[in-house]
C-alpha positions, 0 to 999 in steps of 0.5 A, a space after each residue: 474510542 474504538 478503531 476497526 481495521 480491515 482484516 490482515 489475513 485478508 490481505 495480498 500485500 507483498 509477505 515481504 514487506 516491512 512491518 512498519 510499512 504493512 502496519 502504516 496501510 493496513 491502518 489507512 485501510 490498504 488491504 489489497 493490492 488493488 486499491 494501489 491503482 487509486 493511489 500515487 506512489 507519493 500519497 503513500 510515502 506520505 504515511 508514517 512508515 512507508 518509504 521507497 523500499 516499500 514502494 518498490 516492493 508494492 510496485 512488483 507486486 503490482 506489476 505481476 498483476 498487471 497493475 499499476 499506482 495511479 497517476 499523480 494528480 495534476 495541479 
């Protein structure tokens, strides 16, 4: 079975971030920042490879762009 990812050179993740953490959300299909703004902060953490410094890293990088995660979905 063949897997397609999204191109990396594509991508506007932080350069910063760890190659664990860029791996795990290149292969859950996260290329680019903004699709950050559909997704909470804890469905990320939820990836094999992402933890908070990657989240805080993924936070700034946001921020400068004026965006944000999305909210956490309420129960």
């Amino acid at each position: 079975m063949s897997h397609t990812y999204p191109d990396p050179s594509a991508s506007d993740l932080p350069k910063d971030l760890a190659a664990p953490a860029r791996r795990a959300l290149i292969a859950a299909g996260y290329v680019r920042l903004e699709q950050f703004t559909r997704v909470s902060e804890a469905e990320l953490l939820r990836l094999h490879g992402v933890g908070p410094k990657g989240i805080r890293q993924l936070r700034r990088a946001l921020e400068v762009q004026g965006l944000a995660f999305a909210s956490r979905k309420r129960a």
